[in-house]
ZAMARGU-4260 file (C-alpha; in steps of 0.2 Angstrom, whole numbers, plus 5000, padded with zeros to 4 digits):
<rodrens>
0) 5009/4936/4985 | 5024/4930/4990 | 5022/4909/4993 | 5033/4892/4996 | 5028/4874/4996
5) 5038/4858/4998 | 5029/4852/4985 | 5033/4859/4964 | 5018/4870/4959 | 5009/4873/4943
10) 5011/4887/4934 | 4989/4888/4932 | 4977/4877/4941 | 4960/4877/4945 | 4953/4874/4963
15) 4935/4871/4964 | 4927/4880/4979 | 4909/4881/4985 | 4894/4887/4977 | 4898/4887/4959
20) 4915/4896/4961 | 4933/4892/4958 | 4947/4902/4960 | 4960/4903/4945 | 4977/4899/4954
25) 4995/4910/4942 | 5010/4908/4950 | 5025/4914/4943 | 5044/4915/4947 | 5043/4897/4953
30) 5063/4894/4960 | 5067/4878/4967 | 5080/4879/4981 | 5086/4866/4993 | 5084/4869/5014
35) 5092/4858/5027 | 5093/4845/5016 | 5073/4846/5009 | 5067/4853/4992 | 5059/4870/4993
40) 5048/4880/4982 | 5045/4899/4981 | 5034/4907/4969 | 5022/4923/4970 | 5005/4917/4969
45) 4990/4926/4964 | 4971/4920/4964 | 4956/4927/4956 | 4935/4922/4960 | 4925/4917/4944
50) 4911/4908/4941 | 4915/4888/4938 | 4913/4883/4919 | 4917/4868/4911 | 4934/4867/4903
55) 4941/4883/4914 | 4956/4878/4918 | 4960/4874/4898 | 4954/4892/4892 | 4964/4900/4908
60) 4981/4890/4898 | 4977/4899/4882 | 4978/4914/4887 | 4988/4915/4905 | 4998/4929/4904
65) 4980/4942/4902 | 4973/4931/4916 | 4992/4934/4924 | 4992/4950/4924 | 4971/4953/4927
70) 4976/4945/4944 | 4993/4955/4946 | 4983/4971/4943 | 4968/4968/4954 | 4982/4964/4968
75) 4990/4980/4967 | 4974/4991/4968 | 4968/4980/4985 | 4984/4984/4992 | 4985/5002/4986
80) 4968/5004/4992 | 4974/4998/5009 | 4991/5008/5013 | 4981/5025/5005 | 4969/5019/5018
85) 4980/5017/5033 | 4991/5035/5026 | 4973/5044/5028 | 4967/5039/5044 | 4985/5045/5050
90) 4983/5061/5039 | 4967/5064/5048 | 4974/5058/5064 | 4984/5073/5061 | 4974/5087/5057
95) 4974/5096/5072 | 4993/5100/5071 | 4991/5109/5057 | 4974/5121/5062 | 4980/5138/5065
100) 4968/5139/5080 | 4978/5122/5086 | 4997/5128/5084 | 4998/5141/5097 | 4997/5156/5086
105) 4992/5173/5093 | 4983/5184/5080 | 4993/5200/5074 | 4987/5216/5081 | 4988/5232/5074
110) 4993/5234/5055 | 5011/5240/5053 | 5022/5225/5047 | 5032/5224/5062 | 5016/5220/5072
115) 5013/5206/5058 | 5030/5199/5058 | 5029/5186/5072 | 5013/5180/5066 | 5019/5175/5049
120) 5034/5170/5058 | 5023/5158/5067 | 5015/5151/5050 | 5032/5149/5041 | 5038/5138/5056
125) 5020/5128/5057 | 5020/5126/5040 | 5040/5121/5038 | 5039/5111/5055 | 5040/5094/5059
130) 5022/5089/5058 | 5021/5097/5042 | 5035/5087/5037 | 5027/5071/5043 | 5012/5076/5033
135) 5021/5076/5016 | 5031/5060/5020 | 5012/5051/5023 | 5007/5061/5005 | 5023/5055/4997
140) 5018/5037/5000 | 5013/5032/4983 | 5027/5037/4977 | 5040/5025/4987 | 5050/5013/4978
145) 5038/4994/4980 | 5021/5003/4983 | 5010/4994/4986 | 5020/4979/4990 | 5035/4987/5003
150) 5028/5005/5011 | 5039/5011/5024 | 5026/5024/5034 | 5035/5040/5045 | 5036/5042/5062
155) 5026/5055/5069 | 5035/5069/5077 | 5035/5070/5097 | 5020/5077/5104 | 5031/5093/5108
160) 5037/5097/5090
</rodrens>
């Protein structure tokens, strides 16, 4: 996570919380940068739960860049978890545009292809349309440049499309 502080971080500390846990503090990409005239520091940030143990924050130093990217990694799957999540409520949200008893299409009668022909017609424009559309732009999430980190989700289509 994205963080700043007026004050110069570590690149691993330790902070002691309640109940025999403490929460192993990586930061990386520490920049230093001046604001109106006041030192600023940005850094991304990542914390992890463990048990508290003596000489944590000494075993943590020795091997920082597997505790670094343990934390990284376990960041990535909450927030992937999280867009998939919110993609599949709107997926289901959705649903019902895409039932063929929902999309206004008569059944074919008779059984020359002529009589056949508007229905399919009707299925290759429900199914090339703009909710189907919207459907594969909420499936192609994962896929976006920054996921998990930077999801841009689609607009629904207008009740009317």
């Amino acid at each position: 996570m994205k963080t700043e502080s007026n004050i110069k971080p570590e690149a691993v500390a330790v902070d002691i919380c309640a109940n025999g846990i403490a929460e192993v503090v990586l930061r990386e990409n520490i920049i230093e940068e001046e604001r109106d005239g006041e030192i600023v520091y940005t850094y991304d940030e990542y914390r992890t739960p463990v048990p508290f143990r003596e000489n944590l924050l000494e075993n943590v130093k020795k091997t920082a860049d597997a505790w670094l990217t343990a934390a990284k990694n376990a960041e990535y799957a909450e927030l992937a978890a999280k867009v998939r999540a919110k993609r599949d409520a709107l997926l289901k949200a959705s649903d019902e545009r895409m039932c063929l008893d929902r999309i206004n299409l008569s059944p074919a009668t008779g059984t020359s292809f002529a009589s056949w022909l508007e229905f399919l017609k009707g299925i290759a424009s429900a199914i090339g349309g703009a909710w189907a559309k919207y459907r594969q732009a909420l499936r192609d999430i994962p896929a976006q440049p920054g996921f998990p980190y930077s999801v841009e989700f689609p607009k629904p289509p207008s009740e009317d499309e």
